[in-house]
TORVEXTOR-382577 format. One line per 2 residues: number of its first residue (from 1); their letters; for each residue y, z negated, x of N, C-alpha, C, CB. Coordinates in steps of 0.2 Angstrom, whole numbers. Each point is the difference from the previous one (the first is absolute). Glycine has a CB too. Layout:
NUM	A	Y Z X Y Z X Y Z X Y Z X | ...
! end
This chain:
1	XX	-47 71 -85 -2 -7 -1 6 -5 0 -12 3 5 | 12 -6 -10 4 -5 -1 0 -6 3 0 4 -8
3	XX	3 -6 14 -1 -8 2 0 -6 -4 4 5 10 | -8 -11 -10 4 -6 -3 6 -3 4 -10 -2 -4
5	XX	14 1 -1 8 -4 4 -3 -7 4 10 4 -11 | -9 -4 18 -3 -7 2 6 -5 -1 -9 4 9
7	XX	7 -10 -13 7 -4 3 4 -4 6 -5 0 -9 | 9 1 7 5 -1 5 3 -9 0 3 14 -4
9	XX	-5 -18 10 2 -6 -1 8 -2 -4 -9 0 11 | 10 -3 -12 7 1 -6 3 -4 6 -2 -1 -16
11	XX	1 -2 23 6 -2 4 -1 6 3 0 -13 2 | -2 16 1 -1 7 5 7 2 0 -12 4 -2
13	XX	12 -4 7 10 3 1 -1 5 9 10 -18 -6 | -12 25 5 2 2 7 6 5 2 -13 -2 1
15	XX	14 2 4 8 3 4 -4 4 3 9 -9 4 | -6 15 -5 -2 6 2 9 2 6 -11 2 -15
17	XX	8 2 21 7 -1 4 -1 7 4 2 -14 2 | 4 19 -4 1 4 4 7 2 3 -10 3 -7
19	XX	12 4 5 7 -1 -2 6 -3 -2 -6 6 0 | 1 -9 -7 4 -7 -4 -7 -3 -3 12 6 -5
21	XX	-12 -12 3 -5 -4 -1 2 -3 -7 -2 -3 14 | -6 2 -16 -1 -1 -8 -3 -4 -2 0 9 -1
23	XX	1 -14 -2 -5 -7 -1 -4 4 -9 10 -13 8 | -17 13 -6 -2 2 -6 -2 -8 -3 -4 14 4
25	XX	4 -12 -9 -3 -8 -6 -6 2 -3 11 -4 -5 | -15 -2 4 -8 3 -4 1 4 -7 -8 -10 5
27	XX	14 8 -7 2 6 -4 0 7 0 4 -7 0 | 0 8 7 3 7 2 -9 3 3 18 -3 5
29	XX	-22 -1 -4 -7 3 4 -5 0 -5 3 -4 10 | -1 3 -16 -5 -1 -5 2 6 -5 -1 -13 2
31	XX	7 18 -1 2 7 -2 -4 6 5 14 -5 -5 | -15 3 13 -1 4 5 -8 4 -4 7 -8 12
33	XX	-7 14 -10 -4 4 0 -5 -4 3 7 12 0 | -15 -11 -2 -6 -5 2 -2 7 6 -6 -10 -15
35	XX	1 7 17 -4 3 6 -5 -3 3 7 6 1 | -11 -4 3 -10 -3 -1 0 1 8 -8 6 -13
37	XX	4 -11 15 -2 2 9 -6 -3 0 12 -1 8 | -18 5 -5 -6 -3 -2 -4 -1 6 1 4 -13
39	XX	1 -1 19 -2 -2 6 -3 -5 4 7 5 -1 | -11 -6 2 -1 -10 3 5 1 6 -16 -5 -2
41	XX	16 -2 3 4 0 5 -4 -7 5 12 6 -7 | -12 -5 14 -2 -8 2 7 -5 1 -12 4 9
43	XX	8 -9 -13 8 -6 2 2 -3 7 -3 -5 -12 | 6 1 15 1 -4 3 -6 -4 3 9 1 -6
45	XX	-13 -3 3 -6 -5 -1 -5 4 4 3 -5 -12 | -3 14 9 -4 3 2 -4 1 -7 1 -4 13
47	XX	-1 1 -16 -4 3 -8 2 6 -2 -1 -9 -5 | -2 12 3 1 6 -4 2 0 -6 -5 3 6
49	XX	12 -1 -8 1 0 -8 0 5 -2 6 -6 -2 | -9 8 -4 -1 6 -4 2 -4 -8 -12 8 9
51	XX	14 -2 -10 4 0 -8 3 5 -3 2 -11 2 | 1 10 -6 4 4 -2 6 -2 -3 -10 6 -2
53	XX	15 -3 6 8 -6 2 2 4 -6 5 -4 15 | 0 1 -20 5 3 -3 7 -2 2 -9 0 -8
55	XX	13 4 9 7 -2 -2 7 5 2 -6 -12 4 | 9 11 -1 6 6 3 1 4 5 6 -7 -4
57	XX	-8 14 4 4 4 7 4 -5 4 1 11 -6 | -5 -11 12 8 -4 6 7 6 0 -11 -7 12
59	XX	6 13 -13 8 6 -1 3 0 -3 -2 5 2 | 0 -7 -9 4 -1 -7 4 -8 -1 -10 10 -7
61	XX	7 -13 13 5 -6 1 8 2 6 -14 -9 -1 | 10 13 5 4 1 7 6 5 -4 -12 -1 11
63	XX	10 5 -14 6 3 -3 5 -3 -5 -8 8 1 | 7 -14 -6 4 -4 -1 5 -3 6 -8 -2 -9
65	XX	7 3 16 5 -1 7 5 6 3 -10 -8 4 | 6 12 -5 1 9 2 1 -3 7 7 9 -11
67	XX	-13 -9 14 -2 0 9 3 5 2 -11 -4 0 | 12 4 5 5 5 5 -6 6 4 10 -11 3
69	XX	-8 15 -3 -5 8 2 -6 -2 4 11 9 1 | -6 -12 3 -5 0 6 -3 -9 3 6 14 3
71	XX	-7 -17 -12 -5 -4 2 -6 1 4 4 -3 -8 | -5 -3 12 -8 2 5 -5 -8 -3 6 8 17
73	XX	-2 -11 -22 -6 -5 2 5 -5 -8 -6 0 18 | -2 -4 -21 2 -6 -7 1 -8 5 -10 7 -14
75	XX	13 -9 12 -2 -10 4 0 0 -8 7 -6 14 | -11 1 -17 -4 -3 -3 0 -8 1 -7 10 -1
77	XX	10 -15 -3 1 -5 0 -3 -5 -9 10 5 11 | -14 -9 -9 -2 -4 -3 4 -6 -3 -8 4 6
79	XX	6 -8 -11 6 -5 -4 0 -7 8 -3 3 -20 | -4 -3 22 1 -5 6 6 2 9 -15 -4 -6
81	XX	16 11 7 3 2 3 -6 3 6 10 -7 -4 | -15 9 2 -5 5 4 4 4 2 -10 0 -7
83	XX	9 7 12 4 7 -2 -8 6 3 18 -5 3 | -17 9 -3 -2 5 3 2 6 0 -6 -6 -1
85	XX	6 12 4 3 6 1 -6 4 0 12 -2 5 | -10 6 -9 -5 7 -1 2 5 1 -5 -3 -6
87	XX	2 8 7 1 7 2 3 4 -9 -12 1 13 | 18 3 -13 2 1 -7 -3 6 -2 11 -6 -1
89	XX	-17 11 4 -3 3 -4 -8 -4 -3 6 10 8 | -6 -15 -4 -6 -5 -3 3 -3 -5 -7 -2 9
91	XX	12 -2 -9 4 -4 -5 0 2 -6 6 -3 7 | -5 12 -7 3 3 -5 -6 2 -5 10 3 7
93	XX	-14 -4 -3 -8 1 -4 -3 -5 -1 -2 8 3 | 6 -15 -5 -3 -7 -2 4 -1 -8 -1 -5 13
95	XX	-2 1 -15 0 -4 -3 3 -5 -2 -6 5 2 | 10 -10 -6 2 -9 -1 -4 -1 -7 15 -1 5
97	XX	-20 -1 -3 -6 -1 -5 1 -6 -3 -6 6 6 | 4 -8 -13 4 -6 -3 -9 -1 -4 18 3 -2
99	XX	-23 1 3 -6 -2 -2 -8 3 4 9 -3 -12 | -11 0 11 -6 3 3 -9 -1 -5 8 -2 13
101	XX	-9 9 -15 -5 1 -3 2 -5 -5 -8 5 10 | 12 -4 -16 5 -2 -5 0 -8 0 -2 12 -6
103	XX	3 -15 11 0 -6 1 9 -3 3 -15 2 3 | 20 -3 -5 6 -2 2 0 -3 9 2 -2 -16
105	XX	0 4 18 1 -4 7 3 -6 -1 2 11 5 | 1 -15 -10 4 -3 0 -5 -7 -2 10 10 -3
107	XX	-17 -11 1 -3 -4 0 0 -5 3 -3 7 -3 | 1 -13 3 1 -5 5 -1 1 9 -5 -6 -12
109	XX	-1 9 10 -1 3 8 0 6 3 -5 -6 -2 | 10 9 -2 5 6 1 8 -2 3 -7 5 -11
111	XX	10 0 12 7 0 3 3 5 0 -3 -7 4 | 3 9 -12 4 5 -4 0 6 1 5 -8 -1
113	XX	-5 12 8 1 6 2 -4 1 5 11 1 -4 | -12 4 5 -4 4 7 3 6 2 -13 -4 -3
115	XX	14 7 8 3 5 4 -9 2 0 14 -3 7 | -16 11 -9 -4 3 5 1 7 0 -8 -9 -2
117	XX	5 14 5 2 3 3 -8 4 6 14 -7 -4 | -14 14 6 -7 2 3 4 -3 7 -7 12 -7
119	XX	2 -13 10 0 1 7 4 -7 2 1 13 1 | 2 -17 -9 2 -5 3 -6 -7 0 12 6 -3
121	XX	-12 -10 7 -4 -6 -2 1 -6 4 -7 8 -3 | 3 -13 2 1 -5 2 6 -6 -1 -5 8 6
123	XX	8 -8 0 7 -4 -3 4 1 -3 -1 -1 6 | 1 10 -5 7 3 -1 0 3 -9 0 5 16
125	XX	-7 -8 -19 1 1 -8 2 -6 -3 -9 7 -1 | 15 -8 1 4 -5 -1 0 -5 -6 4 7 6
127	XX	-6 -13 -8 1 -3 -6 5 -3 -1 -10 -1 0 | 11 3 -7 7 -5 -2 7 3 2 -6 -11 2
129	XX	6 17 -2 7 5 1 5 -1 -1 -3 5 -1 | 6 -7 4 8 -3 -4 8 5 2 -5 -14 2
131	XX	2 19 3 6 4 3 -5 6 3 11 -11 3 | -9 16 -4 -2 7 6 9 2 2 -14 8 -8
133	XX	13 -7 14 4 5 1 1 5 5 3 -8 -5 | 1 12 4 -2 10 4 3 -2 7 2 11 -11
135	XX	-7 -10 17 5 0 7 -1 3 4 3 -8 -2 | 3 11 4 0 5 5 0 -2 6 5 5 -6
137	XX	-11 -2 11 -3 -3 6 1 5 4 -8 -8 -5 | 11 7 12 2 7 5 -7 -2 5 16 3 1
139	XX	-18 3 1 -7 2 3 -1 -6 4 1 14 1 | 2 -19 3 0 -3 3 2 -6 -2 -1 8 6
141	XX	0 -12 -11 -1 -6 -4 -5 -1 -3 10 -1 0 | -13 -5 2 -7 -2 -3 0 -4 -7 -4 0 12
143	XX	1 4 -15 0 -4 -9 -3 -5 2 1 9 -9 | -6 -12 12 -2 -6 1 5 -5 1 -8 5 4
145	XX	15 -4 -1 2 -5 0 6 0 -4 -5 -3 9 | 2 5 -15 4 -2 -9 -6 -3 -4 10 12 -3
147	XX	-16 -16 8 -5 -4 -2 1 -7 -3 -3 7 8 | -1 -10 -10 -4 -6 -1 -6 0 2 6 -2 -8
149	XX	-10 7 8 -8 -3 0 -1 -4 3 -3 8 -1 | 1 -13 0 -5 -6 2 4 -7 2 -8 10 5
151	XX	15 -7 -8 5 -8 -3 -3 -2 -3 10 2 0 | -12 -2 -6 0 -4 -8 -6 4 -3 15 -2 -3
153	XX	-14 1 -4 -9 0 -2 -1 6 -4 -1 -13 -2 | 5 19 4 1 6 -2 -7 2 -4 9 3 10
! end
């Protein structure tokens, strides 16, 4: 099945950071291979979104960085300075969704991009993406505190 191409906000600029770091352009994300996530998810709020996301593998973003072997976790940053850290087997089964249920995210009451992903929800489906990057966490450091939650209007 053929996806539709969703569009890509023409400011959208994200940094992708691993080994070496890569500023993609809504150009260079507007060539990326499409892919579908169609999961609900509960937001923040507690609503439940269902849809059907369109947009890029976070893998086929994260590979434009070439993450280091033994990533354990994505931090995810927003264009307001949100962050949040995810586990990178969940990450890597998300999404940077640029529409839902063929509606552009970029609409007035949109904000351009959504991180989703299973198992992920709430805060941590991020709006407005502006940087992922791969990091390596030793058994005994808490990715909590490569946070924002509940600074700003994530």
């Amino acid at each position: 099945m053929t996806e539709s191409r969703p569009l890509v906000p023409s400011d959208l600029a994200l940094t992708v950071v691993g080994r070496r770091a890569r500023t993609l352009t809504a150009a260079d994300l507007s060539t990326c291979a499409v892919t579908t996530y169609g999961e609900p998810f509960h937001c923040s709020s507690g609503r439940e979104i269902a849809g059907r996301w369109v947009g890029v593998a976070v893998a086929d973003l994260l590979d434009e960085a070439d993450p280091a072997p033994n990533t354990t976790h994505l931090r995810l940053e927003s264009r307001d300075g949100y962050r949040v850290c995810v586990p990178i087997r969940a990450a890597l089964a998300g999404v940077l969704a640029f529409s839902r249920d063929d509606e552009p995210l970029d609409r007035p009451d949109g904000h351009g991009s959504r991180f989703v992903a299973p198992s992920v929800e709430g805060p941590r489906a991020v709006r407005d993406v502006a940087r992922m990057e791969a990091v390596v966490l030793a058994p005994d450091e808490d990715p909590t505190d490569l946070e924002t939650i509940g600074e700003t209007d994530g």
